[in-house]
C-alpha positions as YAML, in Angstrom:
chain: A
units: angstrom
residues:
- id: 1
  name: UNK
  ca: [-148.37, -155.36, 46.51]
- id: 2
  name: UNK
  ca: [-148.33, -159.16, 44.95]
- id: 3
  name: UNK
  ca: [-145.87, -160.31, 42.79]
- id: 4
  name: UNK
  ca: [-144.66, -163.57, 40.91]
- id: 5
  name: UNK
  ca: [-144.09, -165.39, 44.07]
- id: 6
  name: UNK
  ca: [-146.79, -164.95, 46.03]
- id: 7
  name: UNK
  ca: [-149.13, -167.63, 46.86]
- id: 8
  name: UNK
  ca: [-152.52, -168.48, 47.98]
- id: 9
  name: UNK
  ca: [-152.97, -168.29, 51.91]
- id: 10
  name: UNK
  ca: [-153.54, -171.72, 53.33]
- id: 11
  name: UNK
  ca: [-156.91, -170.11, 55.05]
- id: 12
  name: UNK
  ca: [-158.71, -169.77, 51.41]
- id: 13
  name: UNK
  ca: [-158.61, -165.45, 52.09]
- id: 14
  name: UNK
  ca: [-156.62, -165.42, 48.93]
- id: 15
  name: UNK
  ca: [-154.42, -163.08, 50.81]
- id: 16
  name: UNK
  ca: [-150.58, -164.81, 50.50]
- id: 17
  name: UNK
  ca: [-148.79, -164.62, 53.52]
- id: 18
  name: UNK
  ca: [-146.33, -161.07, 53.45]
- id: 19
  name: UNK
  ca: [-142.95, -162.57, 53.69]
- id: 20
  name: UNK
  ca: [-143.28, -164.77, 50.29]
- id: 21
  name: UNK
  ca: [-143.20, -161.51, 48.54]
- id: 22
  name: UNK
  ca: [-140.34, -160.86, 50.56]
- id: 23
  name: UNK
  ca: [-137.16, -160.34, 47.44]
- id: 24
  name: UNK
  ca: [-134.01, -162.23, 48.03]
- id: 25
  name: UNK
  ca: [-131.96, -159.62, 46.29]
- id: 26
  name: UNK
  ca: [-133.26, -156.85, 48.43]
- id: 27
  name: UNK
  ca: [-134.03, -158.62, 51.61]
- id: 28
  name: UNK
  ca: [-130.27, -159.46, 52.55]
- id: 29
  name: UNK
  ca: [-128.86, -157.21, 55.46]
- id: 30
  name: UNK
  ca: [-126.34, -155.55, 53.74]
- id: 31
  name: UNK
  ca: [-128.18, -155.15, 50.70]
- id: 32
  name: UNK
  ca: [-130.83, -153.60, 51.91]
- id: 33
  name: UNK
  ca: [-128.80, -150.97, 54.23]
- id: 34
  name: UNK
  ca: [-126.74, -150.33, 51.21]
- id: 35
  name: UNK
  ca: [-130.13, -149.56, 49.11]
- id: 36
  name: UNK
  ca: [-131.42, -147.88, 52.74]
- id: 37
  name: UNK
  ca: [-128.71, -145.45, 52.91]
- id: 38
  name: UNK
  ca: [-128.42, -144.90, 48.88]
- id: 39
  name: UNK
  ca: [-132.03, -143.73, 49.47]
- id: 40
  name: UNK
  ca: [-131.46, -141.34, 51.37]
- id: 41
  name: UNK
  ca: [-128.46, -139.94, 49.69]
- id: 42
  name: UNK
  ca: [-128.66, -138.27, 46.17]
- id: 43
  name: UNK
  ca: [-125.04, -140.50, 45.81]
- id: 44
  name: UNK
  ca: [-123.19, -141.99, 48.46]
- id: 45
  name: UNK
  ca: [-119.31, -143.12, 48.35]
- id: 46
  name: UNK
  ca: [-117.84, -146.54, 48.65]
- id: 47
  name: UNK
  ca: [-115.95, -145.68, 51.88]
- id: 48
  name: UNK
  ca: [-118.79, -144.12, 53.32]
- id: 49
  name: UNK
  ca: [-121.05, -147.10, 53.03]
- id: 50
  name: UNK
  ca: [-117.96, -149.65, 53.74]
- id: 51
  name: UNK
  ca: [-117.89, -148.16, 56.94]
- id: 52
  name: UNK
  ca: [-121.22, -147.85, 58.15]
- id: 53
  name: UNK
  ca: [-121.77, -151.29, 57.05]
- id: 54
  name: UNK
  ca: [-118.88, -152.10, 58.86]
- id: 55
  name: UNK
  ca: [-117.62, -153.80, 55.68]
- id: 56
  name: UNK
  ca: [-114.67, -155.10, 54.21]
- id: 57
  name: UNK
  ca: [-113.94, -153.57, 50.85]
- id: 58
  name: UNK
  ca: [-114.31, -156.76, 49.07]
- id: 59
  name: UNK
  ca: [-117.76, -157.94, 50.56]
- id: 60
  name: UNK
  ca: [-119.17, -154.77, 50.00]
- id: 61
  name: UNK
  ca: [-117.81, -155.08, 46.20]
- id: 62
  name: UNK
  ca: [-119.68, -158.44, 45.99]
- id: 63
  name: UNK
  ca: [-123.17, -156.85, 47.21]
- id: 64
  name: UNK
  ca: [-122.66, -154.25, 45.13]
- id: 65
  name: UNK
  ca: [-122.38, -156.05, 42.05]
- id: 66
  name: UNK
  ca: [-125.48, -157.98, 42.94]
- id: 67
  name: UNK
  ca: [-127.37, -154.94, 43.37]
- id: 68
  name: UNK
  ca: [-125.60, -153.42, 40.07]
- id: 69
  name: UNK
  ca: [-126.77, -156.90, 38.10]
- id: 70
  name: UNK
  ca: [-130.22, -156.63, 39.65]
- id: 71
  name: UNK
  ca: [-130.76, -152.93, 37.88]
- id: 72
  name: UNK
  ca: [-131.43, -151.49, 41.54]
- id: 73
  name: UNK
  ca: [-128.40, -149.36, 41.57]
- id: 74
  name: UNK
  ca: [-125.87, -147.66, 39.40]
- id: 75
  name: UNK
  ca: [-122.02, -147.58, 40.21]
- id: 76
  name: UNK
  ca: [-120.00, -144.41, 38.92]
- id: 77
  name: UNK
  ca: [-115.80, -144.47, 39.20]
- id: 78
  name: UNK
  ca: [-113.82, -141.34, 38.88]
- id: 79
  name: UNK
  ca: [-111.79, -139.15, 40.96]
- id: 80
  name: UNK
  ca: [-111.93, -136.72, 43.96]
- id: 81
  name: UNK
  ca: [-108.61, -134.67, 43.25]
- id: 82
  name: UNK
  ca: [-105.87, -137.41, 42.62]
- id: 83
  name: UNK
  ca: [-107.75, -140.02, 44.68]
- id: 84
  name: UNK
  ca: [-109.88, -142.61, 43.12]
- id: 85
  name: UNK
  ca: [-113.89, -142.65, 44.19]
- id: 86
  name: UNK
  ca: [-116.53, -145.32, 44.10]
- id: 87
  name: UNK
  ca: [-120.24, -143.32, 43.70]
- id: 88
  name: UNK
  ca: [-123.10, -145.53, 44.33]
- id: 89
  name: UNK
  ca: [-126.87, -144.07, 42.91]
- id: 90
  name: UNK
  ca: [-130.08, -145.92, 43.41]
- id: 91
  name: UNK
  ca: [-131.86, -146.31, 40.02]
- id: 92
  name: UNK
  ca: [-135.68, -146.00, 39.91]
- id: 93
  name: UNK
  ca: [-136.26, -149.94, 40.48]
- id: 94
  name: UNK
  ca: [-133.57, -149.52, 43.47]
- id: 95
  name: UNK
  ca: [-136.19, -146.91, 44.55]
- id: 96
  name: UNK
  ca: [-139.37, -149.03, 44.16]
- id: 97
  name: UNK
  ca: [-137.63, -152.29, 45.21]
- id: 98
  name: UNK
  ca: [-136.55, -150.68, 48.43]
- id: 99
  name: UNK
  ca: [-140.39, -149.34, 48.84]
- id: 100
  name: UNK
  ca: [-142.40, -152.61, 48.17]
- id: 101
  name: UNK
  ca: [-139.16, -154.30, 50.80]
- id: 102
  name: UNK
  ca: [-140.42, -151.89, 53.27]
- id: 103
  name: UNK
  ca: [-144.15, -152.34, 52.63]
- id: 104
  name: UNK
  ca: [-144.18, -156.09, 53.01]
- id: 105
  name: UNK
  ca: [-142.00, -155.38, 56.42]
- id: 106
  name: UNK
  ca: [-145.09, -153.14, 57.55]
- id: 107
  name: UNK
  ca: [-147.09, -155.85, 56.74]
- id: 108
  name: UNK
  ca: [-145.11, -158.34, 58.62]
- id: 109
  name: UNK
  ca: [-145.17, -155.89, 61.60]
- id: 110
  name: UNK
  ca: [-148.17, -155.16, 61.29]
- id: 111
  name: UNK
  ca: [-149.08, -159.08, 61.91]
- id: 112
  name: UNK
  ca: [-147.22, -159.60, 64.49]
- id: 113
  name: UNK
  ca: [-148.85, -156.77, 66.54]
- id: 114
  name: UNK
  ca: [-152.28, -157.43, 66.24]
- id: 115
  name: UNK
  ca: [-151.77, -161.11, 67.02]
- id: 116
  name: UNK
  ca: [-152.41, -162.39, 70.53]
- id: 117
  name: UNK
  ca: [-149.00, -164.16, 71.93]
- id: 118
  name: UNK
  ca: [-149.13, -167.47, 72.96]
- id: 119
  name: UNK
  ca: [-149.60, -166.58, 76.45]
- id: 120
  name: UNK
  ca: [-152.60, -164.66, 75.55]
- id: 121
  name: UNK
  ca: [-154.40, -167.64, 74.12]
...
C-alpha cells in the first residue's frame, strides 16, 4: 500500500515508514469510528452514531461534512414517520479508505511488536 505521501526510509530499504501513509481525513478519531461503524452497517442514523461517539450534534455535523467532501461517505435526509432522519452510507472509497487506514495500523502494530523495547537492548 504506498501512496502520494510516502517517502523513502532513512535506512536506504526503500520501504517508507507506515504512518506517512497514514490519511489525515481518515486518521482522526471520530472520523474514523464514524467510517468504522458505517462499515459495518449497510446505513447507520445520525443519532445512532452521535451517541456512540458520544457527540454533540454539531461536531458530528462538521466530521461529517468532511467525510461527505472527501467522497468517503454519502449523507441521505428524509423521514421516519413525521420525524426527520439523518442516514449516513459509506461509498466505495469510504470502504477502501477505511481498509488501507487499517492496513497501515497493522503495519504500525506490527512494528512495534517485533521490536525489542528499550530495556531489551
Amino acid at each position: 500500500m504506498t501512496g502520494p505521501g510516502d517517502k523513502p526510509a532513512p535506512d536506504g530499504s526503500g520501504a517508507a515508514h507506515p504512518v506517512t501513509g497514514l490519511d489525515d481525513v481518515v486518521h482522526q478519531r471520530v472520523r474514523l469510528g464514524i467510517l468504522t461503524i458505517a462499515h459495518e452497517a449497510r446505513r447507520v442514523e445520525f443519532g445512532y452514531l452521535r451517541t456512540q461517539l458520544e457527540l454533540t450534534a454539531g461536531n458530528l455535523s462538521q466530521h461529517l461534512g468532511v467525510l461527505e467532501t472527501a467522497g468517503l461517505i454519502e449523507v441521505e435526509k428524509g423521514y421516519a414517520g413525521r420525524r426527520g432522519r439523518t442516514w449516513i452510507t459509506l461509498t466505495a472509497a469510504g470502504s477502501t479508505a477505511l481498509a488501507e487506514e487499517i492496513g497501515r495500523l497493522k503495519l504500525l502494530i506490527a512494528r512495534v511488536e517485533t521490536t525489542d523495547s528499550p530495556e531489551d537492548r
